[in-house]
C-alpha positions as CSV (number, residue, x, y, z in Angstrom):
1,X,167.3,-99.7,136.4
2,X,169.9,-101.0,139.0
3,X,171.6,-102.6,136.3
4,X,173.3,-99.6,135.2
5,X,175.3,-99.1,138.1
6,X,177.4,-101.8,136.3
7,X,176.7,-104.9,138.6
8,X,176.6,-107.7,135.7
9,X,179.3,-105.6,134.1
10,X,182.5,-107.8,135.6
11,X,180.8,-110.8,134.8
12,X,180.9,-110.2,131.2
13,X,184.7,-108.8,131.8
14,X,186.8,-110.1,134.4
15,X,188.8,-112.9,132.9
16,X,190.1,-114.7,135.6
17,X,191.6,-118.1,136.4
18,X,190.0,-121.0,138.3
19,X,190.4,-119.9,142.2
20,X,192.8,-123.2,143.6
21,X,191.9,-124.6,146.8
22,X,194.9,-125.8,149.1
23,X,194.8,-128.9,151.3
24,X,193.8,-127.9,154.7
25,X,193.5,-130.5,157.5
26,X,191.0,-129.1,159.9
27,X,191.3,-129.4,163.7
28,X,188.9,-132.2,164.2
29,X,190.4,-133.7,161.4
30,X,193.7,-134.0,163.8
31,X,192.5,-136.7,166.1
32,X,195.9,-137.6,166.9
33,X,196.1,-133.7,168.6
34,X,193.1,-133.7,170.9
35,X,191.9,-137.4,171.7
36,X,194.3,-138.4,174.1
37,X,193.6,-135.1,176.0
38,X,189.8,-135.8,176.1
39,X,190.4,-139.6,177.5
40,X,189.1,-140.0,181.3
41,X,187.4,-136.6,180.7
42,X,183.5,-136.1,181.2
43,X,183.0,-133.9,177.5
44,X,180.3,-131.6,176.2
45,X,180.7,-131.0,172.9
46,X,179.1,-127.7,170.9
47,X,178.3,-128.9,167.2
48,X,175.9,-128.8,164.2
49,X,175.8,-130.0,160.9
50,X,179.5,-128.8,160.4
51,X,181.3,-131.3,162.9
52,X,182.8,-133.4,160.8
53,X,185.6,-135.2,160.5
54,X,186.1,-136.0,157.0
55,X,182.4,-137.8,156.2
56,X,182.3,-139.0,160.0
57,X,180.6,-136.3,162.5
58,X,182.4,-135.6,165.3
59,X,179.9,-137.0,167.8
60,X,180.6,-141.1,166.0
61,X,184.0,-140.3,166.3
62,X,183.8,-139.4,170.3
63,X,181.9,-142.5,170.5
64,X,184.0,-145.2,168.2
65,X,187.1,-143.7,170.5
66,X,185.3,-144.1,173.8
67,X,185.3,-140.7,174.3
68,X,183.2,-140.0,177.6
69,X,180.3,-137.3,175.1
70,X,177.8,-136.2,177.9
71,X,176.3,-133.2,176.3
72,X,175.9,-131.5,173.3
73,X,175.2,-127.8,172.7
74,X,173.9,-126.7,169.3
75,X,173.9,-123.0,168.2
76,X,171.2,-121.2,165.8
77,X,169.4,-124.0,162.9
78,X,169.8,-126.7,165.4
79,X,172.6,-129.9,165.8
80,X,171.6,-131.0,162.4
81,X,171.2,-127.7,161.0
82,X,167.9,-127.8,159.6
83,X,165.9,-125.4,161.9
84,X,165.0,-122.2,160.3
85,X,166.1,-119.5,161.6
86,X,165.3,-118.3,165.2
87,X,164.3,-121.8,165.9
88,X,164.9,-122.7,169.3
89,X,165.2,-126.5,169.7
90,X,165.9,-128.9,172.9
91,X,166.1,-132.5,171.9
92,X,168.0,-135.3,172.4
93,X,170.5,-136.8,170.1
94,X,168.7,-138.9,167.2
95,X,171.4,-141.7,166.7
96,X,173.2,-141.3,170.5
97,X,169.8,-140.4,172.9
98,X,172.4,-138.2,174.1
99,X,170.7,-134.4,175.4
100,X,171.1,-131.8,173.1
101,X,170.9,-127.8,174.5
102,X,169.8,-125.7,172.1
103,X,172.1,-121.8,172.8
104,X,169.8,-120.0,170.8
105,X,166.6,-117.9,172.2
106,X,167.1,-117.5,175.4
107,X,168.8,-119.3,176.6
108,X,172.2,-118.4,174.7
109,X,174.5,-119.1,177.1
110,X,175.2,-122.4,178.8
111,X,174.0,-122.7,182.5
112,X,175.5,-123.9,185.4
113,X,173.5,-127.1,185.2
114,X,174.5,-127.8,181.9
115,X,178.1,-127.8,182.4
116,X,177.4,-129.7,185.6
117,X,180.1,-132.8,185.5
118,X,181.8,-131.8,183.0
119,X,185.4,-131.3,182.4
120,X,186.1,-129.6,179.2
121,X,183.5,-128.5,176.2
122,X,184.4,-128.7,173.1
123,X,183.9,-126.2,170.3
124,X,183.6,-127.3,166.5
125,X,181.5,-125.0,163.9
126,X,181.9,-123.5,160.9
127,X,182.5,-120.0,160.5
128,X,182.5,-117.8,157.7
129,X,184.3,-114.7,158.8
130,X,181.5,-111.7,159.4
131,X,180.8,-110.3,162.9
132,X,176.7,-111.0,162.7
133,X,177.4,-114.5,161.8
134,X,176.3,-116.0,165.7
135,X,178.5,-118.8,165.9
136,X,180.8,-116.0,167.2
137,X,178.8,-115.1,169.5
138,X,177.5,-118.7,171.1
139,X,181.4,-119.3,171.1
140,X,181.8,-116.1,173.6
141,X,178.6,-117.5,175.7
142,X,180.7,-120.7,175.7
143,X,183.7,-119.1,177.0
144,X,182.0,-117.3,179.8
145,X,180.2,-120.4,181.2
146,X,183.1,-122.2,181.4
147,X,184.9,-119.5,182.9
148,X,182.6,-118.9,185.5
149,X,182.1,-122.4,186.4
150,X,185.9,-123.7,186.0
151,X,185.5,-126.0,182.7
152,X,188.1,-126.3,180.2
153,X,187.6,-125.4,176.6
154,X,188.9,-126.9,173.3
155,X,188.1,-125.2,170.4
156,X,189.0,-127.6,167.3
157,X,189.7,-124.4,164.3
158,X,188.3,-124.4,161.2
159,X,189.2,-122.0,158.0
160,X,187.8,-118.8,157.4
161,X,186.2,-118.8,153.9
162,X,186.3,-115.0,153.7
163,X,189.7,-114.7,156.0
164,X,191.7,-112.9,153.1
165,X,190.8,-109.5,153.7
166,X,189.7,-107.6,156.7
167,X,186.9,-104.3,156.1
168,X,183.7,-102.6,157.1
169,X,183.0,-100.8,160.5
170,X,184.6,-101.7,164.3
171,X,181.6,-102.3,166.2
172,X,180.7,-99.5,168.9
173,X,179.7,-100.3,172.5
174,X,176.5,-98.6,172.2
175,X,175.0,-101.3,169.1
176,X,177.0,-104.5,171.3
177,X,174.3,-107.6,170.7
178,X,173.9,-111.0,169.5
179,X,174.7,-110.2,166.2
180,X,178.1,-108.0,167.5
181,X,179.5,-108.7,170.4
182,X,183.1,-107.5,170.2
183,X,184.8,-104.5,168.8
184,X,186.1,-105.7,165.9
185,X,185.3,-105.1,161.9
186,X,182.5,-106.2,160.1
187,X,184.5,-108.5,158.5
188,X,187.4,-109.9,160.5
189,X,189.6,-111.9,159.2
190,X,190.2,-114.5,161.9
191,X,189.3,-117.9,162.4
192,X,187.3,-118.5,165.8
193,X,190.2,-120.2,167.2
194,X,192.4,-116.8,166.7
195,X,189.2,-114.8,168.2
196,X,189.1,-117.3,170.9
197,X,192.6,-115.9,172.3
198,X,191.8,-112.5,171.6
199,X,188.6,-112.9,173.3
200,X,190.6,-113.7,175.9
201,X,193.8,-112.2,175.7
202,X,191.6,-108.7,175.3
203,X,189.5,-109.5,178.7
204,X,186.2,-109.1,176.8
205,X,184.7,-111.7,178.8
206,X,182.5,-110.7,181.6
207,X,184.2,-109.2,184.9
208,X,187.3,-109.6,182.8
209,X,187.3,-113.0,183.4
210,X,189.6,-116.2,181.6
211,X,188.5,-118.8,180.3
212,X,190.9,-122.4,180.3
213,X,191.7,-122.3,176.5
214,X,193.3,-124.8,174.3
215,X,193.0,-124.0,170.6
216,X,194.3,-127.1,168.3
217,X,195.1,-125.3,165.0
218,X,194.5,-126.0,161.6
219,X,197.4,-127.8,159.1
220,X,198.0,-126.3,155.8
221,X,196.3,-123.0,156.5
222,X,197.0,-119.1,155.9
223,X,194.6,-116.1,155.9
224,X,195.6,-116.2,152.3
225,X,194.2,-119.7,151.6
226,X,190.6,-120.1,149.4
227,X,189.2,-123.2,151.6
228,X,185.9,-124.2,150.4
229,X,183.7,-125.7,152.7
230,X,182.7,-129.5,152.1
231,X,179.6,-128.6,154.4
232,X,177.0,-125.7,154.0
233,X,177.0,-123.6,157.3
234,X,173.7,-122.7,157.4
235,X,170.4,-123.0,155.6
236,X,170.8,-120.4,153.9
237,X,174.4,-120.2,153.2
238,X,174.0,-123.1,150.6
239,X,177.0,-123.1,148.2
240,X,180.3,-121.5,148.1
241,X,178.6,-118.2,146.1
242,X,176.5,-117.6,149.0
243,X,179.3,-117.7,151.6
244,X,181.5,-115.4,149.2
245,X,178.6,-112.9,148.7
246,X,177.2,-112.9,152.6
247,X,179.9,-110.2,153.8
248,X,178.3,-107.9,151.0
249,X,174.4,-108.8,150.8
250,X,174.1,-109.7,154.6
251,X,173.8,-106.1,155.7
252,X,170.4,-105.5,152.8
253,X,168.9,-107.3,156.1
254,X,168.6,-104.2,157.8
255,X,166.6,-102.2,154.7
256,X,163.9,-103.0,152.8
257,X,165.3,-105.6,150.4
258,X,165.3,-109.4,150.2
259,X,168.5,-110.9,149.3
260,X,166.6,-114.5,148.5
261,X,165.8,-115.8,152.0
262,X,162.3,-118.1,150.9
263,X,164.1,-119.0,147.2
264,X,166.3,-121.6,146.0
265,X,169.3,-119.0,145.8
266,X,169.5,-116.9,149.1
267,X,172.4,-115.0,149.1
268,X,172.7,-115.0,145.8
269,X,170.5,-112.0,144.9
270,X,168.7,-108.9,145.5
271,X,165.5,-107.2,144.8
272,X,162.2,-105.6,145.7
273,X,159.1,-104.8,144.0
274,X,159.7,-101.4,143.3
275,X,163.3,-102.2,141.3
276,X,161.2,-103.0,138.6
277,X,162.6,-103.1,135.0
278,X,165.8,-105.0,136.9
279,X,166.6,-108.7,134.5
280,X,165.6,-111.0,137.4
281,X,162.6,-111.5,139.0
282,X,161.5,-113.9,141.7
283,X,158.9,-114.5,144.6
284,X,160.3,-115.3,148.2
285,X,158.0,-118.1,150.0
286,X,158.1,-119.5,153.1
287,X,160.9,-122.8,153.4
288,X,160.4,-125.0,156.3
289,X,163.3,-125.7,157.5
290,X,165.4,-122.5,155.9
291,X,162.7,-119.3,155.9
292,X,159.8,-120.0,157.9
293,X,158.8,-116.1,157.4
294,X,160.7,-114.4,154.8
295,X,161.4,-110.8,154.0
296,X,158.7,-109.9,151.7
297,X,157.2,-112.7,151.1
298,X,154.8,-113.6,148.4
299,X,156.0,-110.0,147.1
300,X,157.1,-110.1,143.2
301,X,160.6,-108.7,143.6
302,X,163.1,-107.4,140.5
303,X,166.6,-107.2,141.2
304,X,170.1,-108.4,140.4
305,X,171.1,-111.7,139.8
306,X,174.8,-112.7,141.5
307,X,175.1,-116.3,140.9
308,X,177.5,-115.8,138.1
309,X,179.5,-113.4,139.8
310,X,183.0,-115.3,139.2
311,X,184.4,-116.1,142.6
312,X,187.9,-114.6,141.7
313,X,186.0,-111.0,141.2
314,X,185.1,-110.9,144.8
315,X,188.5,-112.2,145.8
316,X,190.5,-109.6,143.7
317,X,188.3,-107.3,145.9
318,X,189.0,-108.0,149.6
319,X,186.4,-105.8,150.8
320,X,182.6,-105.3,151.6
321,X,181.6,-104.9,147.3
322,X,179.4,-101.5,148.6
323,X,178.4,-100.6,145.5
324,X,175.1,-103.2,145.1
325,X,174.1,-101.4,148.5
326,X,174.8,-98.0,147.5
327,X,173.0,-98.7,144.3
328,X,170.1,-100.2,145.5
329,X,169.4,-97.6,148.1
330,X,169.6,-94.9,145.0
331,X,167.2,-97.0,143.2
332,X,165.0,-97.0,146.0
333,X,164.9,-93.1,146.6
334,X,163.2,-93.0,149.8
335,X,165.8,-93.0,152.9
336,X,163.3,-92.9,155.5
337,X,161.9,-96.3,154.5
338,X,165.1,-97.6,152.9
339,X,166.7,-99.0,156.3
340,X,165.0,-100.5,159.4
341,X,166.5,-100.1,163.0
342,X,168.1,-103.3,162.1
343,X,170.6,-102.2,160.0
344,X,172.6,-100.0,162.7
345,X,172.7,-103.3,165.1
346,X,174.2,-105.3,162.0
347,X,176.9,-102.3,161.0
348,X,178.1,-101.8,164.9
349,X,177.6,-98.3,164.1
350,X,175.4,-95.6,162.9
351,X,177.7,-93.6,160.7
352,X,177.6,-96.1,157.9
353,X,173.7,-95.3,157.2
354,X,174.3,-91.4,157.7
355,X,176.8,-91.6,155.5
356,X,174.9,-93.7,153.1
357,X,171.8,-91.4,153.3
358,X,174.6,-88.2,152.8
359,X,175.3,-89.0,149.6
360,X,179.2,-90.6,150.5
361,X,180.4,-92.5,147.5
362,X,182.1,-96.0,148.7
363,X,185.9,-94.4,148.9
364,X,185.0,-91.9,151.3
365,X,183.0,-94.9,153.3
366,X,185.9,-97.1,152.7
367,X,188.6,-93.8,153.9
368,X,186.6,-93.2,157.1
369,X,187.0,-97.2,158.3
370,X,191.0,-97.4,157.2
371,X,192.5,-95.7,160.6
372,X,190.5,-97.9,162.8
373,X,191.2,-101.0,160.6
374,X,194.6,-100.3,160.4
375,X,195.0,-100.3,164.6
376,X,192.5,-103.9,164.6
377,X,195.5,-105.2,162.2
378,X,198.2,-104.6,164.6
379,X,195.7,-105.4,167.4
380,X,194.9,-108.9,166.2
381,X,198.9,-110.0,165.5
382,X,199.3,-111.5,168.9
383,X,196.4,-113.7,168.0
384,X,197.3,-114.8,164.8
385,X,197.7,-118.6,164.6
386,X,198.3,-118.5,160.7
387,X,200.4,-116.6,158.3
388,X,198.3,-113.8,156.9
């Protein structure tokens, strides 16, 4: 059973203190920084769900401060985030009537007609620190249009859940997508305002282009800080446990294990109907809304249950925890079937699943990343907005 690879193990003994949040003011929380900038300006605005300033979204505050809001872009799960995933929506603005561009699909970048008359865009979502996550890569799409078509861009910076610790495989050229863009770790480290200026800084927009950036920083924040979100990012991301476990469970979506999309706990868990004899068990169905099609759906699956995992364990760990991947995999026994094409895309690289299927143990994984994470460290520094 998977079990006695020692997952529940820490649970039973870690003894550790409650984790204590420090008070962050959030960009978009610093009006007094970025509204008089935006008066007499024609604005597009990319949001979702996460926009908000304090429990006013950022869209009512543009309008109570006759801010000129002409458009507003919306990445993956839509402007009020509750598309499922893959869902490619154009609408208009429920409350304002005010055109909404969906930059998913498609059409992931803005076109020229969409920045049409407008002076500066606006960037405000919530990140949570792992290279698939694709408000990354909307943000470079952003950047791009703008610089191509001479808008300005603002991005308001938010806090980086999982910004303590920096780990898991630079991204190659050859696996650059939606989900990986730039050549950076799996997990990063930086807040999209800090990746903003590397972005640029590093020329890694197309034709080397720059893009007019302003960044307005966070108050109150270090890399070091434990900021928990007051607004689930995604669907599926719906608690603080989930957004702690995603840098670890999110890369199960390129094998043959669920991690709970189509459940009341995604990101929470693992399992598949062969891990049988494993303490939880549970069926993933289709969510509207969160899973339209799930990975193995109707499918009993047995597995490991997380949600008690304290959140000072993962933490204390800093890294990618490789050992519920490592153990799963073993549990699984087949390698061929094990991972889909999927999972080299996610990594940025294909020596993480040969060295998986070779039998590496996670410190000579973990060895093989440390020269190239060490030179992203020193990389990054000119970027840095916070203390790390």
């Amino acid at each position: 059973m998977i079990r006695k690879y020692g997952f529940l193990v820490f649970v039973l003994s870690q003894v550790m203190a409650v984790a204590c949040y420090a008070q962050v003011r959030t960009a978009a929380e610093r009006t007094e920084a970025y509204l008089p900038v935006l008066r007499g300006k024609r604005v597009g605005l990319v949001a979702n769900h996460t926009s908000m300033v304090g429990d006013r979204h950022l869209v009512d505050v543009f309008r109570e401060e006759g801010i000129a809001l002409c458009r507003i872009f919306t990445p993956e799960h839509g402007f009020r985030g509750n598309h499922a995933d893959g869902a490619v929506v154009h609408e208009k603005d429920e409350v304002t009537g005010i055109p909404v561009v969906s930059l998913y699909g498609e059409r992931r970048k803005p076109r020229a007609g969409d920045l049409e008359g407008l002076d500066v865009v606006v960037y405000d979502l919530q990140d949570v620190g792992v290279r698939c996550y694709t408000y990354l890569s909307t943000m470079h799409h952003v950047m791009e249009a703008c610089a191509e078509n001479g808008v300005e861009l603002m991005v308001l910076d938010r806090p980086n859940p999982n910004g303590y610790f920096v780990d898991g495989p630079i991204l190659e050229p050859a696996y650059r997508s939606f989900v990986g863009m730039h050549p950076i770790p799996f997990v990063h480290g930086m807040t999209l305002g800090e990746l903003a200026r590397m972005i640029n800084g590093e020329g890694w927009l197309g034709g080397g282009l720059q893009c007019s950036l302003t960044v307005i920083p966070c108050e109150n924040y270090t890399h070091r800080t434990f900021y928990e979100l007051p607004v689930p990012p995604s669907p599926n991301l719906p608690n603080m446990k989930a957004v702690y476990l995603y840098p670890s469970l999110v890369l199960f979506e390129g094998t043959v294990v669920s991690v709970g999309r189509g459940t009341d706990f995604p990101f929470q868990v693992f399992g598949h109907p062969a891990f049988k004899g494993n303490p939880l068990e549970f069926t993933p169905v289709a969510v509207p809304g969160v899973s339209d099609r799930p990975p193995l759906e109707g499918e009993t699956c047995y597995g490991v249950d997380l949600r008690e995992v304290p959140d000072d364990f993962l933490h204390d760990q800093a890294g990618i925890v490789l050992d519920w991947l490592l153990a799963a995999r073993e549990e699984y026994g087949d390698d061929t079937t094990f991972f889909t094409p999927y999972f080299d895309r996610l990594a940025g690289t294909a020596e993480l699943r040969t060295m998986i299927m070779e039998g590496k143990d996670k410190y000579q994984i973990r060895y093989a990343w440390k020269r190239d994470l060490n030179a992203f460290r020193e990389r990054r520094k000119p970027y840095l907005l916070y203390p790390e």
